[in-house]
C-alpha positions in Angstrom: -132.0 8.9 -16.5 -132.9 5.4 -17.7 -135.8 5.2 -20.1 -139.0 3.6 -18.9 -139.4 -0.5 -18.6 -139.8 -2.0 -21.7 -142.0 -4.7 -20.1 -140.8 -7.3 -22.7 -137.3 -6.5 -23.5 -134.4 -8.6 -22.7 -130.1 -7.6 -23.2 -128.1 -10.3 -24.1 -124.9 -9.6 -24.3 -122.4 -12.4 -26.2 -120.1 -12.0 -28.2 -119.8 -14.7 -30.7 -122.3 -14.0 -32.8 -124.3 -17.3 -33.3 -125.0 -17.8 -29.8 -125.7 -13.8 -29.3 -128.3 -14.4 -32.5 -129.5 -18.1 -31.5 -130.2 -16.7 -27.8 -131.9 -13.5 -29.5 -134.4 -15.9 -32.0 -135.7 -17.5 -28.6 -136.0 -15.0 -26.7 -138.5 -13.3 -29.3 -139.7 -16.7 -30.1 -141.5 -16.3 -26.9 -142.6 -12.7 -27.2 -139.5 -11.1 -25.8 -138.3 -8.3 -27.5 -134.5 -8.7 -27.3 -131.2 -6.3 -27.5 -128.1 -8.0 -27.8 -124.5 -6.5 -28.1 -121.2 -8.2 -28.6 -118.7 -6.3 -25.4 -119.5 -4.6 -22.3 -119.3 -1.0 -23.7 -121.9 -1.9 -26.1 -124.3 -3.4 -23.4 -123.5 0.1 -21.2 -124.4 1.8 -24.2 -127.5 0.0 -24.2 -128.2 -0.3 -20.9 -127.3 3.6 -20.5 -130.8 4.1 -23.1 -133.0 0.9 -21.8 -134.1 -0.7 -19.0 -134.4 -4.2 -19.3 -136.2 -7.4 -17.6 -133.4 -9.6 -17.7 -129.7 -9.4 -18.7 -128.1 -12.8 -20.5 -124.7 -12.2 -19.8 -121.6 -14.1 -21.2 -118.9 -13.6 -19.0 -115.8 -13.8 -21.3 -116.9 -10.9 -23.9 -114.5 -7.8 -24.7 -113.8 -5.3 -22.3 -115.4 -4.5 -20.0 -115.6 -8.1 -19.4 -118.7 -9.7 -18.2 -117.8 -10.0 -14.0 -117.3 -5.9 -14.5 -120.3 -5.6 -16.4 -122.0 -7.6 -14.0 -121.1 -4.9 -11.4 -121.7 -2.4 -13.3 -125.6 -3.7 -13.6 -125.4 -4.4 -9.6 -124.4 -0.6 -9.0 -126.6 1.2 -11.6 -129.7 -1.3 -12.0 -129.7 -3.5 -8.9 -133.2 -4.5 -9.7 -132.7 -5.8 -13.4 -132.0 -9.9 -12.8 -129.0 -11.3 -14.4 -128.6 -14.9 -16.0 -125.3 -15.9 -16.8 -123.9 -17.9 -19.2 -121.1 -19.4 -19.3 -117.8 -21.6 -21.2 -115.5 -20.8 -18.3 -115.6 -22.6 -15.0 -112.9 -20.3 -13.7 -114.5 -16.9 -15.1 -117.9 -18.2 -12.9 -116.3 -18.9 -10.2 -114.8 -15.7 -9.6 -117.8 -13.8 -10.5 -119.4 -15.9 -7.4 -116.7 -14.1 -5.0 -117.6 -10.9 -6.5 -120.9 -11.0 -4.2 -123.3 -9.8 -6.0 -125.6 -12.8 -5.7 -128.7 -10.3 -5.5 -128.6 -9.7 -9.4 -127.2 -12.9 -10.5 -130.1 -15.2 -10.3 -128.2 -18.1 -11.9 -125.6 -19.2 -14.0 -125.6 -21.8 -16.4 -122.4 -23.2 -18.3 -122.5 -23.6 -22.0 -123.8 -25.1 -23.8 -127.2 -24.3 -22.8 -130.6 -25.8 -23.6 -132.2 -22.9 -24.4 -135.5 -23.9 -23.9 -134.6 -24.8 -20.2 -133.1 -21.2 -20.5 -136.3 -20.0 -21.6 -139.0 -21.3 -19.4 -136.3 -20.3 -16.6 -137.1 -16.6 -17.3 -140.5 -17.0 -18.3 -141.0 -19.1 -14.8 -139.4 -16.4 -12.4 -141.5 -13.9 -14.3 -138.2 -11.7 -14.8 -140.3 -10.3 -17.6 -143.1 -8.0 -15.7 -146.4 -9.1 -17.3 -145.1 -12.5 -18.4 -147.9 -15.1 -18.8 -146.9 -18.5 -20.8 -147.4 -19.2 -24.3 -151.8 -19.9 -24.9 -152.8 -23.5 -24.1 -152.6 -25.8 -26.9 -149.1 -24.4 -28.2 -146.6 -27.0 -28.6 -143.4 -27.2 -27.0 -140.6 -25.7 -28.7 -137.8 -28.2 -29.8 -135.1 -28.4 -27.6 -131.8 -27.1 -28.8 -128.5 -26.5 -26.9 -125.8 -23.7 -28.0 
């Protein structure tokens, strides 16, 4: 039984670690709270203990890689959105003929601007409850990993 939904609380799962951190630091820059792991057993650990909003997914991680991880979220948490990123054309291509097009709500190739990355979740309210940063808060910088 999956714990109850953390209304803030976002997976990414990456695993080079400056991209899994720098993806982490916006995330909670906008009042996400954030998991991350580094393979696909870690995030079925995680997602075993959490539920989550949103799932950043890398697809080239260690095993299971990130197309069986994505299925793995499509038979056990069709309802939790996935957002993948990606250095592999190839890897997100064949993720596209693994039909599962009802999780995946977009894939980006890296590097990412992670403030387009950002407002992308925050605008398709993947995040139950999520409102936008107060008026008068100025923009984040821009920055692409």
């Amino acid at each position: 039984m999956q714990a109850p939904l953390s209304k803030h609380r976002i997976l990414v799962v990456e695993d080079e670690p400056s991209v899994r951190w720098t993806f982490a630091l916006i995330f909670q820059r906008h009042g996400i709270e954030t998991d991350v792991a580094e393979s696909g057993r870690e995030a079925i650990a995680l997602l075993s203990r959490e539920t989550y909003c949103c799932v950043l997914l890398d697809l080239n991680i260690p095993p299971p890689d990130g197309i069986e991880l994505a299925k793995f979220i499509y038979e056990n948490s069709p309802e939790t959105p996935i957002v993948v990123v990606s250095g592999y054309p190839d890897l997100a291509a064949r993720l596209k003929k693994a039909d599962l097009g009802s999780v995946v709500k977009l894939i980006l190739d890296k590097p990412v601007d992670t403030t387009y990355l950002a407002r992308h979740v925050h605008a398709d309210h993947f995040c139950i409850g999520e409102s936008p940063p107060p008026p008068g808060t100025p923009p984040q910088s821009s920055a692409q990993i």
